[in-house]
mmCIF entry with sequence, helices, sheets and N, C-alpha, C, O atoms, coordinates in Angstrom:
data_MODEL
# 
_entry.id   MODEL 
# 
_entity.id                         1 
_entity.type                       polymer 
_entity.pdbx_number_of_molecules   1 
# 
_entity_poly.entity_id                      1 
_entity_poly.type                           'polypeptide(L)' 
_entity_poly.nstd_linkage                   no 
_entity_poly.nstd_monomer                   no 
_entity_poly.pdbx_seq_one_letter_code       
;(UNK)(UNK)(UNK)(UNK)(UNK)(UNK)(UNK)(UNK)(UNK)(UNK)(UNK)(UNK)(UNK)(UNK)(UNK)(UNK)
(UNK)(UNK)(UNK)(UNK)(UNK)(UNK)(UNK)(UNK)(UNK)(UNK)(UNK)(UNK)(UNK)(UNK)(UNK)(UNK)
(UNK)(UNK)(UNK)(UNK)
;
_entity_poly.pdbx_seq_one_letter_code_can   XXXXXXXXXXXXXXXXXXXXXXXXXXXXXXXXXXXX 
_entity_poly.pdbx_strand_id                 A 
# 
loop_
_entity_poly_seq.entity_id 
_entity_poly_seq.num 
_entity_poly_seq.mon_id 
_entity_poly_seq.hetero 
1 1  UNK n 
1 2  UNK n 
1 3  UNK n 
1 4  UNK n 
1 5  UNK n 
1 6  UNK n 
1 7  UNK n 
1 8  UNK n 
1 9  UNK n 
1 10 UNK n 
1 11 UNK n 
1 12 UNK n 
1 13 UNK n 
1 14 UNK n 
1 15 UNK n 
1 16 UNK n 
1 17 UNK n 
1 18 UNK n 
1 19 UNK n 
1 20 UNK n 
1 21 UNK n 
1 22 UNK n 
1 23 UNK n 
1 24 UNK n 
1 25 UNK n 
1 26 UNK n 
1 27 UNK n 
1 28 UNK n 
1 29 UNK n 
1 30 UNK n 
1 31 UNK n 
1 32 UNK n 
1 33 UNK n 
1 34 UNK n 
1 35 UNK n 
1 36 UNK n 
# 
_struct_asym.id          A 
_struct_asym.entity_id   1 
# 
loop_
_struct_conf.conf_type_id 
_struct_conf.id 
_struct_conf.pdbx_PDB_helix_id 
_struct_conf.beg_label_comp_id 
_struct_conf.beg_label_asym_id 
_struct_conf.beg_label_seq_id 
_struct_conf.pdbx_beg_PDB_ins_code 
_struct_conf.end_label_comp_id 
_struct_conf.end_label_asym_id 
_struct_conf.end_label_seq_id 
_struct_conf.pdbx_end_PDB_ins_code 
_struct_conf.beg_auth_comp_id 
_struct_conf.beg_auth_asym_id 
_struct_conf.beg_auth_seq_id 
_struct_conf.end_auth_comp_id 
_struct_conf.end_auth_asym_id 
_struct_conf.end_auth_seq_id 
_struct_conf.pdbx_PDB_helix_class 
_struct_conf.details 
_struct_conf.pdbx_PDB_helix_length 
HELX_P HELX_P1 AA1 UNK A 2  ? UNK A 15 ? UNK A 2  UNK A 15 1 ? 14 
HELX_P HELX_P2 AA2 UNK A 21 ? UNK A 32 ? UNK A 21 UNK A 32 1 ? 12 
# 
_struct_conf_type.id          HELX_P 
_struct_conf_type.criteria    ? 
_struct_conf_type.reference   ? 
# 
loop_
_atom_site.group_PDB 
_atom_site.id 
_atom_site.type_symbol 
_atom_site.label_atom_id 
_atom_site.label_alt_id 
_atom_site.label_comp_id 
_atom_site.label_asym_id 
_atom_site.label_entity_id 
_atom_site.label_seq_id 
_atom_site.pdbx_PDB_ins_code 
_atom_site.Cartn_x 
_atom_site.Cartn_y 
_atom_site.Cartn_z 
_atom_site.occupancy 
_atom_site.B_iso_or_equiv 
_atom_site.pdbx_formal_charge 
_atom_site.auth_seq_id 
_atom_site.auth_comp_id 
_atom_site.auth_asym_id 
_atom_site.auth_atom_id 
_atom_site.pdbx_PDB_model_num 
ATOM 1   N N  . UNK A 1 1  ? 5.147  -13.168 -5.545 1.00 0.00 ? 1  UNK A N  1 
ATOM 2   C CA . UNK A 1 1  ? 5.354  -11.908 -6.205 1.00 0.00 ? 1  UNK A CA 1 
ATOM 3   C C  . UNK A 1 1  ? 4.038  -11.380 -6.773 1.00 0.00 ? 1  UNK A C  1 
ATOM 4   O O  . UNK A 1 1  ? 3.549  -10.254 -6.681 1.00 0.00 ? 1  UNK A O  1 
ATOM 5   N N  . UNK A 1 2  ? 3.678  -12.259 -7.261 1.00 0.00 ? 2  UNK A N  1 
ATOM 6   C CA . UNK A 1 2  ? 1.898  -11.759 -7.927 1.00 0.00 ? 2  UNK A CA 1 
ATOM 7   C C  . UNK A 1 2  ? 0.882  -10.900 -7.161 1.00 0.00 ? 2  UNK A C  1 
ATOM 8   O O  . UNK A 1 2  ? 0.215  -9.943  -7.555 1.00 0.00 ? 2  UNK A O  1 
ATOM 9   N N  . UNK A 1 3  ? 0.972  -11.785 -5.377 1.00 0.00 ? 3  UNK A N  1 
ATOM 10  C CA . UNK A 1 3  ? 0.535  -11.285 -4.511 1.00 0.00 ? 3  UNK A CA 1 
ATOM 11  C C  . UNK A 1 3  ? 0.300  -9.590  -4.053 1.00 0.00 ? 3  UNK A C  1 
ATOM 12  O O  . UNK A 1 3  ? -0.671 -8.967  -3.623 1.00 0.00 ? 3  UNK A O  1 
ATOM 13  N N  . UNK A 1 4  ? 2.004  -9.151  -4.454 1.00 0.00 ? 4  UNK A N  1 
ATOM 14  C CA . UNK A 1 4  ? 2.322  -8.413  -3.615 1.00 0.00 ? 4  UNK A CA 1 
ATOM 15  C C  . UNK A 1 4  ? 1.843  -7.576  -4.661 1.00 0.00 ? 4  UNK A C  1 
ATOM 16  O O  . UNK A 1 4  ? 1.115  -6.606  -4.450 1.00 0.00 ? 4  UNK A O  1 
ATOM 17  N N  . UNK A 1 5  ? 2.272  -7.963  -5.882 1.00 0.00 ? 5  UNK A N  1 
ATOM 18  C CA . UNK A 1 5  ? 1.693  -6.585  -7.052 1.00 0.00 ? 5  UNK A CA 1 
ATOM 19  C C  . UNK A 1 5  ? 0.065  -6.285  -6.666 1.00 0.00 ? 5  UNK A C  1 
ATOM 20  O O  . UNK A 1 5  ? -0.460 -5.195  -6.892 1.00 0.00 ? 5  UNK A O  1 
ATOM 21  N N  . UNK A 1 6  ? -0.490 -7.181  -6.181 1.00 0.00 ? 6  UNK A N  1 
ATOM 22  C CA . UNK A 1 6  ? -1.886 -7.361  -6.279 1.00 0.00 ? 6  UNK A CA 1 
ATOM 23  C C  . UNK A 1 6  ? -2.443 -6.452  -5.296 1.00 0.00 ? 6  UNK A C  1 
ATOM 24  O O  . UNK A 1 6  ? -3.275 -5.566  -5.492 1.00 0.00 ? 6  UNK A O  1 
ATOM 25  N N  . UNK A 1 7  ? -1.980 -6.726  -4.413 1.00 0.00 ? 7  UNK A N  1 
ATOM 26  C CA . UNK A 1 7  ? -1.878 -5.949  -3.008 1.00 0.00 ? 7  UNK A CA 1 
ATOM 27  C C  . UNK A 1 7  ? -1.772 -4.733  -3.353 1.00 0.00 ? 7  UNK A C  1 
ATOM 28  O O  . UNK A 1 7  ? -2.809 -4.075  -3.433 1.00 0.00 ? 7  UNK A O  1 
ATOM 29  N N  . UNK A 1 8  ? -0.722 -4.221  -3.597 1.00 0.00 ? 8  UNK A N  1 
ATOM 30  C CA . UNK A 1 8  ? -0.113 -2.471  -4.238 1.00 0.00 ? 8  UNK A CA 1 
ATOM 31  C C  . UNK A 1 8  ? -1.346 -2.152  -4.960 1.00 0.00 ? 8  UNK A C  1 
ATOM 32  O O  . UNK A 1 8  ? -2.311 -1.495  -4.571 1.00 0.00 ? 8  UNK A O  1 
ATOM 33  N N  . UNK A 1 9  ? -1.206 -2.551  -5.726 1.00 0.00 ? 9  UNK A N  1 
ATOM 34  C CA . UNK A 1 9  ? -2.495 -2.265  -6.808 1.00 0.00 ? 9  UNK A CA 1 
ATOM 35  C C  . UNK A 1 9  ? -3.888 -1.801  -6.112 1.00 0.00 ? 9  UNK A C  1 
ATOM 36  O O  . UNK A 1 9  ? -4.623 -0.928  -6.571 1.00 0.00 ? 9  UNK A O  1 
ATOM 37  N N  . UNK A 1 10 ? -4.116 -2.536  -4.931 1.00 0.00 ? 10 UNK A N  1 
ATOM 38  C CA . UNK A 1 10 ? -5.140 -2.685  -4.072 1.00 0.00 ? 10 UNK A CA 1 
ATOM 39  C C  . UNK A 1 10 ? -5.127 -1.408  -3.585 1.00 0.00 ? 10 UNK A C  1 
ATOM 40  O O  . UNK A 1 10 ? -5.928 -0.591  -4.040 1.00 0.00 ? 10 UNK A O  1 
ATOM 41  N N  . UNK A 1 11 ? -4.253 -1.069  -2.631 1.00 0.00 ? 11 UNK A N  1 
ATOM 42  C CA . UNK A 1 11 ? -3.665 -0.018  -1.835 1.00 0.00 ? 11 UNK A CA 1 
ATOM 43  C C  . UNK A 1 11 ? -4.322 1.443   -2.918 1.00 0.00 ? 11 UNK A C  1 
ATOM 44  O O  . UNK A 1 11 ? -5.201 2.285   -2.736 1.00 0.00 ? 11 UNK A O  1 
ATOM 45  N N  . UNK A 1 12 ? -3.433 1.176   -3.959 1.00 0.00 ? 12 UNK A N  1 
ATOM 46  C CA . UNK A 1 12 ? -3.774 2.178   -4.744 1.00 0.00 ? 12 UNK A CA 1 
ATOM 47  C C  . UNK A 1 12 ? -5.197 2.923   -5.219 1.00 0.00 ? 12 UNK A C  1 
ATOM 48  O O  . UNK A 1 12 ? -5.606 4.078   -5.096 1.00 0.00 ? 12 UNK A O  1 
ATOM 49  N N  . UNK A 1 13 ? -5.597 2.054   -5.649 1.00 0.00 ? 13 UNK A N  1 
ATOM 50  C CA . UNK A 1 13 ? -7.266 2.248   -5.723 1.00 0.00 ? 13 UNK A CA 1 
ATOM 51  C C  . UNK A 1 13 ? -8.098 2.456   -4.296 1.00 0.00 ? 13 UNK A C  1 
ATOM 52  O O  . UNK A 1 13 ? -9.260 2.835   -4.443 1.00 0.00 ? 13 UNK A O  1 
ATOM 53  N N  . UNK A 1 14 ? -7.705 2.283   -3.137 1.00 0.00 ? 14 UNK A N  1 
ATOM 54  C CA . UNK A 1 14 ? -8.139 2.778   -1.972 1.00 0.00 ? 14 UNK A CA 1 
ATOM 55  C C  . UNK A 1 14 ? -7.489 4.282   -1.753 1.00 0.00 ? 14 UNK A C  1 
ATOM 56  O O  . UNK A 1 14 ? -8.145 5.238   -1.339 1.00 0.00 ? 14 UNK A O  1 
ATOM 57  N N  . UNK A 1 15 ? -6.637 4.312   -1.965 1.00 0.00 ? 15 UNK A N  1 
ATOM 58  C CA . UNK A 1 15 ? -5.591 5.370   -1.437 1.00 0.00 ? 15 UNK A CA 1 
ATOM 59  C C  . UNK A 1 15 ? -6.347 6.951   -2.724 1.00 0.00 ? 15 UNK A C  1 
ATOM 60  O O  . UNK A 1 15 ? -6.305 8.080   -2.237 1.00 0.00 ? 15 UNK A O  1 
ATOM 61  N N  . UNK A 1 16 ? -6.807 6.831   -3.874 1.00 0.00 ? 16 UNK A N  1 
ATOM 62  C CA . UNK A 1 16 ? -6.872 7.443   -4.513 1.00 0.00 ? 16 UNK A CA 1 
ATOM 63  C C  . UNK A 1 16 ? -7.117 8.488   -4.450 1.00 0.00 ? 16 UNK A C  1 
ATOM 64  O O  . UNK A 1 16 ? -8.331 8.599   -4.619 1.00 0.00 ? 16 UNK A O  1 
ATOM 65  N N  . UNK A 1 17 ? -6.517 9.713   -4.245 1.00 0.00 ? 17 UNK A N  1 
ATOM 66  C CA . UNK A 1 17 ? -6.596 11.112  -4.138 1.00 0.00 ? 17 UNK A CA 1 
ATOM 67  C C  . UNK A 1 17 ? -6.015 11.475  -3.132 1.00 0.00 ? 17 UNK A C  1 
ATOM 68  O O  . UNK A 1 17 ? -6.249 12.616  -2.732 1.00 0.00 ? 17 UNK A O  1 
ATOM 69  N N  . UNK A 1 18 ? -4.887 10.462  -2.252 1.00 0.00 ? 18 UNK A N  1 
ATOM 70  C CA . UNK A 1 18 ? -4.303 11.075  -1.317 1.00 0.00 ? 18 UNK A CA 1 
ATOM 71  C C  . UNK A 1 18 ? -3.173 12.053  -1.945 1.00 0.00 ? 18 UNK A C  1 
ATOM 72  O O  . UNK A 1 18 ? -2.518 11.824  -2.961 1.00 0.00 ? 18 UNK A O  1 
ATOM 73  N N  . UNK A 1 19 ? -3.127 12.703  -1.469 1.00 0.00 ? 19 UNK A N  1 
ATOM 74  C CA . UNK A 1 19 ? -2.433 13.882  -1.679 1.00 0.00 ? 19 UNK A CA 1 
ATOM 75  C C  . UNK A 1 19 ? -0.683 13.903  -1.150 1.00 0.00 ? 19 UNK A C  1 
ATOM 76  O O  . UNK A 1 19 ? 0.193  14.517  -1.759 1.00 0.00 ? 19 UNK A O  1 
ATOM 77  N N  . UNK A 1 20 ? -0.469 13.114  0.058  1.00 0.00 ? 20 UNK A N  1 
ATOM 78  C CA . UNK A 1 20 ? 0.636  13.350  0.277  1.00 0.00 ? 20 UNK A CA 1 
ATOM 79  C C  . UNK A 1 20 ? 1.593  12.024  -0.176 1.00 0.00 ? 20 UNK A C  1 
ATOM 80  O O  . UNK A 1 20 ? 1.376  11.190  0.703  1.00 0.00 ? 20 UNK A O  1 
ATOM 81  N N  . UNK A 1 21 ? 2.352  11.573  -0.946 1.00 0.00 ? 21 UNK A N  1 
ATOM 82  C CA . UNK A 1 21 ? 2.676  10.183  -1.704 1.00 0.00 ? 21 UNK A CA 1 
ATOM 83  C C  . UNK A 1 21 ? 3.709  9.668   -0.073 1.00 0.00 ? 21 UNK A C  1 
ATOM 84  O O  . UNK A 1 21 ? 3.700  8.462   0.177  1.00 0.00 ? 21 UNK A O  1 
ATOM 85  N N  . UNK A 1 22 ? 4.637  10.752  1.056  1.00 0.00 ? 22 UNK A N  1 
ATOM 86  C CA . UNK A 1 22 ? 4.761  9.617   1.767  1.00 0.00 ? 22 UNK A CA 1 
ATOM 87  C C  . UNK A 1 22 ? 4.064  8.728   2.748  1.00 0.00 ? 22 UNK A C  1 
ATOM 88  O O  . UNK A 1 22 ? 4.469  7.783   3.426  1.00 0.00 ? 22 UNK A O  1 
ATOM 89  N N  . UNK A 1 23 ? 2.643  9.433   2.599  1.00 0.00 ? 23 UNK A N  1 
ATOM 90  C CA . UNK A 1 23 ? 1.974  9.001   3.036  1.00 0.00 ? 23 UNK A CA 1 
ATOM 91  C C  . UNK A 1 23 ? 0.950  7.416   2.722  1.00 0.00 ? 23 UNK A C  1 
ATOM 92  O O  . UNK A 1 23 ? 0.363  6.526   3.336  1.00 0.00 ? 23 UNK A O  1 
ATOM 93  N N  . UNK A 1 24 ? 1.157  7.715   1.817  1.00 0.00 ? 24 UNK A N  1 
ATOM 94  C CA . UNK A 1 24 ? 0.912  6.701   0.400  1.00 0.00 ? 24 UNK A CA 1 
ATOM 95  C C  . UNK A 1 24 ? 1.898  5.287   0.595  1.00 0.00 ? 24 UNK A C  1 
ATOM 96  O O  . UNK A 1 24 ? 1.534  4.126   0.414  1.00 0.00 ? 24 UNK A O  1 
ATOM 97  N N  . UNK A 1 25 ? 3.221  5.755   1.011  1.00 0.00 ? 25 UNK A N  1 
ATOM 98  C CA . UNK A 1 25 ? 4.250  4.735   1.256  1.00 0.00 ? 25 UNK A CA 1 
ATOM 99  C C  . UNK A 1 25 ? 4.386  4.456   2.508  1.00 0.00 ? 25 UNK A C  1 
ATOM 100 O O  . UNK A 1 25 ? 5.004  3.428   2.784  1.00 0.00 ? 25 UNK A O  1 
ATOM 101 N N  . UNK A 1 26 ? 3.883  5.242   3.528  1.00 0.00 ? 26 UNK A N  1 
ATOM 102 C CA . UNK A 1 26 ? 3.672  4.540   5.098  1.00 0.00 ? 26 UNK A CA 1 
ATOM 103 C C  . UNK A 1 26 ? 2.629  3.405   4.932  1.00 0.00 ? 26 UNK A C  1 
ATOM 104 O O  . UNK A 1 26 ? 2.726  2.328   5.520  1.00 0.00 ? 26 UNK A O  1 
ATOM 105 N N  . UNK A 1 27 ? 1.753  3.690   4.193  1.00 0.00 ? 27 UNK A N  1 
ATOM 106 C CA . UNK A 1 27 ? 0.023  2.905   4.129  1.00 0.00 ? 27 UNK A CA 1 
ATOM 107 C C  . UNK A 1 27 ? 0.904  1.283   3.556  1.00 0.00 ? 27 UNK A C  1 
ATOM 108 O O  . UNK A 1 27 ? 0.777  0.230   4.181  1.00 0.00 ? 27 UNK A O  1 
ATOM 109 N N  . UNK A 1 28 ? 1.629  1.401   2.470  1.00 0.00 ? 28 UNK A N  1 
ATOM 110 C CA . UNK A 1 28 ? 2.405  0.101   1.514  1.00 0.00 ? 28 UNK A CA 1 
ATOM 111 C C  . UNK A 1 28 ? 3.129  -0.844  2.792  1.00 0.00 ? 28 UNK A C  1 
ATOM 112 O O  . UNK A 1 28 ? 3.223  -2.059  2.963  1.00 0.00 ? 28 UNK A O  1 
ATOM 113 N N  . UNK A 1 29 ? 3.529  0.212   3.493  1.00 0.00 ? 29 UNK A N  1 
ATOM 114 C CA . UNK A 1 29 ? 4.940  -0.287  4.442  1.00 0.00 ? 29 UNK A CA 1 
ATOM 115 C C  . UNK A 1 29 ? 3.679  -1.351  5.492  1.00 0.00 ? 29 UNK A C  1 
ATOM 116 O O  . UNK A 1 29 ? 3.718  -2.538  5.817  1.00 0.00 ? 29 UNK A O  1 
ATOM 117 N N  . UNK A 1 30 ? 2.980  -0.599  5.681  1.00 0.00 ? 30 UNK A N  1 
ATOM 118 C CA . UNK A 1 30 ? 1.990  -0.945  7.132  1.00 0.00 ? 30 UNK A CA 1 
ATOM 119 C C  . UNK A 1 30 ? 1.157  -2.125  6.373  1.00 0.00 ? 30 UNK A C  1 
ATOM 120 O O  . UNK A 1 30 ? 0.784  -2.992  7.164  1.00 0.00 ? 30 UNK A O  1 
ATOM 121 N N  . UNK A 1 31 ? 0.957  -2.247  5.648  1.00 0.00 ? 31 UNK A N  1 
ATOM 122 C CA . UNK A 1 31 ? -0.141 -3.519  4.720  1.00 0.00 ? 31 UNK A CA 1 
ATOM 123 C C  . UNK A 1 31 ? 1.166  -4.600  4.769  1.00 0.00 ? 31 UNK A C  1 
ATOM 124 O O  . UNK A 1 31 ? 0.966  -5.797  4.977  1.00 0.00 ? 31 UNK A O  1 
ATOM 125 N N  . UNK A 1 32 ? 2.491  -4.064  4.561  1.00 0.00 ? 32 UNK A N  1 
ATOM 126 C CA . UNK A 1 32 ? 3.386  -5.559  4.702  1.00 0.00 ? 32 UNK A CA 1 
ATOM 127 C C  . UNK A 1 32 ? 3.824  -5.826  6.080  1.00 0.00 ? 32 UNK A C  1 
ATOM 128 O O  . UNK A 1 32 ? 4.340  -6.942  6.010  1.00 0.00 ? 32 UNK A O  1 
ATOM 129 N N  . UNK A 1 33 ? 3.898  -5.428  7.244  1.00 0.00 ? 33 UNK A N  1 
ATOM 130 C CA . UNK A 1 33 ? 4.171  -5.280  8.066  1.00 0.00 ? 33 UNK A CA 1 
ATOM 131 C C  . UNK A 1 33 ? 3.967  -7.017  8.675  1.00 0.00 ? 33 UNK A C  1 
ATOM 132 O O  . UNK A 1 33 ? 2.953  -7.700  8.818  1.00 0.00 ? 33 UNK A O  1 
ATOM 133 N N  . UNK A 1 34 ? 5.381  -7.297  8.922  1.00 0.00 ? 34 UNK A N  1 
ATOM 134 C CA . UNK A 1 34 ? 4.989  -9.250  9.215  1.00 0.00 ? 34 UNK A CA 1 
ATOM 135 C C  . UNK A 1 34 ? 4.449  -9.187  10.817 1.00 0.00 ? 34 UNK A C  1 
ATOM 136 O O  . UNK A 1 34 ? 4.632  -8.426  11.768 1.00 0.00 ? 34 UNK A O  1 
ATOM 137 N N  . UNK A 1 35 ? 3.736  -10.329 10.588 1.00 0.00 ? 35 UNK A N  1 
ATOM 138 C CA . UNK A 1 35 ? 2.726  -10.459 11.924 1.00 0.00 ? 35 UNK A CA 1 
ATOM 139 C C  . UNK A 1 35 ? 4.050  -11.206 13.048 1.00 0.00 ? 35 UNK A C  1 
ATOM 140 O O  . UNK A 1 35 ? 4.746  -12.212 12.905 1.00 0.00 ? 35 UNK A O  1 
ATOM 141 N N  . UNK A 1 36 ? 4.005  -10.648 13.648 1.00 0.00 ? 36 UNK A N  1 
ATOM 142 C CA . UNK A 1 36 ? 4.980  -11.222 15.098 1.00 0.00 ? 36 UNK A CA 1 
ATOM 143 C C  . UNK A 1 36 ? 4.385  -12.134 16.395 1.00 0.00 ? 36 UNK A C  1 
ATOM 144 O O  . UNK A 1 36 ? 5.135  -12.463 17.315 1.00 0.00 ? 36 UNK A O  1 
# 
């Protein structure tokens, strides 16, 4: 769980000034995306 906050958090501070938020939540979705 720590991870994942850590991660988000991460995302966020990269992501900063995107403008469109579902875009923001495709980027979250795609960083968890399990390796197959």
């Amino acid at each position: 769980m720590e991870g994942t906050h850590n991660k988000v958090k991460v995302i966020k501070r990269r992501a900063y000034g995107y403008r469109n938020l579902e875009r923001f939540k495709i980027r979250i979705r795609l960083e968890y995306k399990p390796a197959t």
